[in-house]
C-alpha positions in Angstrom: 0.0 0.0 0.0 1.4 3.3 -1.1 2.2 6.1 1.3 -1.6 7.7 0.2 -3.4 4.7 0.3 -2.0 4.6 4.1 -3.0 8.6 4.5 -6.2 8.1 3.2 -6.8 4.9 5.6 -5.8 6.6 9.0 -8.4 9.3 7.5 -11.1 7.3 7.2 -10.3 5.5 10.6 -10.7 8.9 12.6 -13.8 10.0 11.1 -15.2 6.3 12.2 -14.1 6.9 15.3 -15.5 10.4 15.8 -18.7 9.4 14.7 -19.0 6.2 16.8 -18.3 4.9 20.3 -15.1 3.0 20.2 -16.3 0.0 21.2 -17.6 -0.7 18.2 -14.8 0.5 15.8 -12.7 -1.8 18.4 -15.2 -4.9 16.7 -14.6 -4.2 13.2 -11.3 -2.8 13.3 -9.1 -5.3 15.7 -8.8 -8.6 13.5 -7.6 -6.0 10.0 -4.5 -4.6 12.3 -4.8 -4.5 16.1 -1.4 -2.5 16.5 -2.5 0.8 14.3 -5.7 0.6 15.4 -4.5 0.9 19.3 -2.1 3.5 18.3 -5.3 5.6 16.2 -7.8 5.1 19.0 -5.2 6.6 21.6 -4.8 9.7 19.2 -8.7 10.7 19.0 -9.1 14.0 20.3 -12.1 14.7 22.5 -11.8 11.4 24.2 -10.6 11.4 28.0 -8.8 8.7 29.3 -11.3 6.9 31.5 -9.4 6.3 35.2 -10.6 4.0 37.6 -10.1 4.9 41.2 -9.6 1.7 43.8 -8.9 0.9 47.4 -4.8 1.5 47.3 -4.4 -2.1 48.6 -5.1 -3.2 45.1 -1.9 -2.1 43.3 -1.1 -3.1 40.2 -0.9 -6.9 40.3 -3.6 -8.0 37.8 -4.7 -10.9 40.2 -5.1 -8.7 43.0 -7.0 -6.0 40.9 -9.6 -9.0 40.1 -9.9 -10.1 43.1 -10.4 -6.3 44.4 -12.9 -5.4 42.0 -15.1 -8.6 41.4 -15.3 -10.4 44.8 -13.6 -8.4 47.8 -16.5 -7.1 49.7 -19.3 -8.3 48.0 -21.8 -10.2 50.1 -21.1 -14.1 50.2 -24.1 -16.3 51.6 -22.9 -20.1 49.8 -21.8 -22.0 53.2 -18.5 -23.6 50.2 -17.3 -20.0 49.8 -17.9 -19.1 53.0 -15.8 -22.4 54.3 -13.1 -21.4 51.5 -12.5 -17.6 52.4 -12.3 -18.8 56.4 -9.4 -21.3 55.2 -7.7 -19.3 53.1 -7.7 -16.2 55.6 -6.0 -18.4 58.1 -3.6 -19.9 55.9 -2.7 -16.5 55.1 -1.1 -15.6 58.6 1.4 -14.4 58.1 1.8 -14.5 54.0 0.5 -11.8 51.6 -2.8 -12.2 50.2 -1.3 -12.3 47.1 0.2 -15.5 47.9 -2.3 -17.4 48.4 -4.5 -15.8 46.1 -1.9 -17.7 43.6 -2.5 -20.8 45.5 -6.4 -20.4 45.7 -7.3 -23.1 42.9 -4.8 -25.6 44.4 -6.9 -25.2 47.3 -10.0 -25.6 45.8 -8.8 -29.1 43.6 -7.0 -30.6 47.1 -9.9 -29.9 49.5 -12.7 -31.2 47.4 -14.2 -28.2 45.9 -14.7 -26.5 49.9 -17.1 -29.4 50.5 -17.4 -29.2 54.4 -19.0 -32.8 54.4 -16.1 -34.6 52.1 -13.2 -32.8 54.1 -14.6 -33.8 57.3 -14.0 -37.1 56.4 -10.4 -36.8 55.5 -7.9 -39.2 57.4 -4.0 -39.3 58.0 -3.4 -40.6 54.0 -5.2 -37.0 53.4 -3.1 -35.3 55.5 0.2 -36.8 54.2 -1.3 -36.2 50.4 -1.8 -32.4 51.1 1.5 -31.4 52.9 3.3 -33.2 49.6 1.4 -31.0 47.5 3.2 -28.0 46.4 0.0 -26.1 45.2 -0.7 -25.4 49.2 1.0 -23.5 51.9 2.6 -26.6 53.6 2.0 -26.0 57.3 0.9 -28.9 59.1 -0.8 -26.7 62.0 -2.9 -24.5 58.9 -3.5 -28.1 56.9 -4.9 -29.7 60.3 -6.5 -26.7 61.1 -8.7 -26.3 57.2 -9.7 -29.9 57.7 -10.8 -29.1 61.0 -12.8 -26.5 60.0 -14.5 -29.4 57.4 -15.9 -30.7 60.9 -16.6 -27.5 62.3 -18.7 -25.6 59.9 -20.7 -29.7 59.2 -21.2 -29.3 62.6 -22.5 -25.6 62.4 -24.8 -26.5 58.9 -26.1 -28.9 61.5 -27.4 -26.9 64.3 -28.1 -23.4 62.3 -29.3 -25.1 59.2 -26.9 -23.5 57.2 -23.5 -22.0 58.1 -24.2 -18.7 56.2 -26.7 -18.0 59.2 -24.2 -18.3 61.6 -21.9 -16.1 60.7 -24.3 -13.4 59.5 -25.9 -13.2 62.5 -22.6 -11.4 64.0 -23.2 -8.4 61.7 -27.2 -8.7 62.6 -27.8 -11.0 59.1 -26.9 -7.4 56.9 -24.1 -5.8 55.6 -22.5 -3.1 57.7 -21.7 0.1 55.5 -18.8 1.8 56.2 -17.4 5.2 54.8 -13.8 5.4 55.0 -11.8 8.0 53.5 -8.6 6.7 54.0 -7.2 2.9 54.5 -5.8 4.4 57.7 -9.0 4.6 59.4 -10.0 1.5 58.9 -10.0 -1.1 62.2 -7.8 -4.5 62.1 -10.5 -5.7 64.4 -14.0 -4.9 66.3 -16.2 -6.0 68.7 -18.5 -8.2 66.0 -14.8 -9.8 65.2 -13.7 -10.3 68.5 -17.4 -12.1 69.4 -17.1 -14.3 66.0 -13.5 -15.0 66.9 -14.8 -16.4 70.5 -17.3 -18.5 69.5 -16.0 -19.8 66.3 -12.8 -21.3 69.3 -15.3 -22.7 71.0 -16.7 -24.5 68.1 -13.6 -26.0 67.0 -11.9 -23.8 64.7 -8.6 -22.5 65.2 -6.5 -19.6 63.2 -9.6 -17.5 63.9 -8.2 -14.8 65.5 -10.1 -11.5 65.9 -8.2 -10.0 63.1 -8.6 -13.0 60.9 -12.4 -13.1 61.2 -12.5 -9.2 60.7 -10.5 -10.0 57.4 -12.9 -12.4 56.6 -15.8 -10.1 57.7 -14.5 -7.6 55.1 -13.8 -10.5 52.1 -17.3 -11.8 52.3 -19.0 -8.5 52.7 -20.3 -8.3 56.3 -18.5 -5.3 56.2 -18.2 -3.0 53.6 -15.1 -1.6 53.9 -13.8 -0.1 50.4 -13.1 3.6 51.1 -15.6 5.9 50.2 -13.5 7.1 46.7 -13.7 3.1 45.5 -15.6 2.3 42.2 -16.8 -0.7 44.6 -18.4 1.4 47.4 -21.6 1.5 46.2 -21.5 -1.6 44.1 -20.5 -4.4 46.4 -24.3 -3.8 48.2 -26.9 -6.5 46.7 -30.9 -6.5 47.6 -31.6 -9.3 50.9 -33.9 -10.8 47.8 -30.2 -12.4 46.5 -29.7 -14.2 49.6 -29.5 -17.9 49.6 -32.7 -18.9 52.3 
């Protein structure tokens, strides 16, 4: 293509894109030449960059950014979730969330899925396949302590008829809305925490801690704690209508 046939081209490009939204240029364009068209959409004029304001605890890691925007906060009522965000909060002690956020589908293929009922059943040949395998955080007390929590939270299903009322009723069975301005402000631990933390020890559990319920509190959305400036703030909230009865 001569240098005028290219001219001509980037012409017609812009006018397309001034005169439609660019996610529909992006459809027609992107399979002819993904690279120019990138470059042409950048150079539109008129067109602010769209920014996307987070809690800071995000960063930049791409896992951690999902994880922020699409499940952090949100309100969890599946009794399997509920079980896998209590294990994985204790494993975490003293790791990065990242790190086991890398590890979460190993989790999910060695315990079963988070099926309280099959993990309570595990036996030493479990525990001996699990601290072998490399996808998990190989701590025998944090192994013995997830399969314990099998047992626990059967145990809880049990009596409460579910274990999603159990631990909703700490928070009154709704979401407490916060409005934090700055990460600063927000507590490591509170009152609701410390009570969870109490009666989940005398239930069985262990790595429960009152600042590892709180940071379970805030991962399944008994607390809403994105600041205030968050795109999630105001999202993370669904109608009581969504809960599981």
């Amino acid at each position: 293509m001569g240098a005028g046939a290219k001219r001509a081209e980037g012409r017609v490009l812009l006018d397309e894109l001034s005169a439609e939204p660019a996610r529909f240029l992006v459809a027609r364009h992107v399979k002819r030449n993904m690279k120019r068209l990138y470059g042409v959409v950048r150079r539109v004029p008129g067109r602010p960059r769209m920014t996307v304001s987070r809690c800071e605890w995000a960063g930049d890691n791409p896992l951690l950014r999902r994880y922020h925007d699409v499940e952090w906060g949100r309100p969890e009522y599946d009794d399997r979730r509920l079980y896998e965000f209590l294990v994985l909060e204790g494993a975490q002690a003293g790791l990065s969330w990242l790190t086991i956020l890398k590890k979460r589908e190993g989790y999910r293929r060695a315990f079963d899925g988070f099926d309280p009922r099959k993990v309570a059943r595990y036996g030493a040949g479990d525990v001996r396949r699990l601290l072998a395998d490399g996808g998990l955080v190989r701590n025998r007390l944090k192994i013995a302590s997830a399969i314990r929590h099998g047992k626990a939270v059967r145990d809880v299903h049990d009596e409460f008829g579910s274990f999603d009322k159990y631990v909703w009723r700490f928070v009154g069975g709704s979401p407490r809305g916060n409005r934090w301005k700055r990460l600063s402000q927000i507590p490591a631990k509170t009152s609701e925490s410390d009570a969870m933390s109490s009666d989940l020890r005398r239930r069985g559990f262990s790595f429960v801690g009152s600042t590892i319920c709180y940071a379970f509190m805030q991962a399944v959305g008994m607390v809403n704690d994105h600041v205030v400036t968050c795109f999630r703030h105001d999202r993370v909230r669904r109608p009581a209508s969504s809960r599981r009865r």
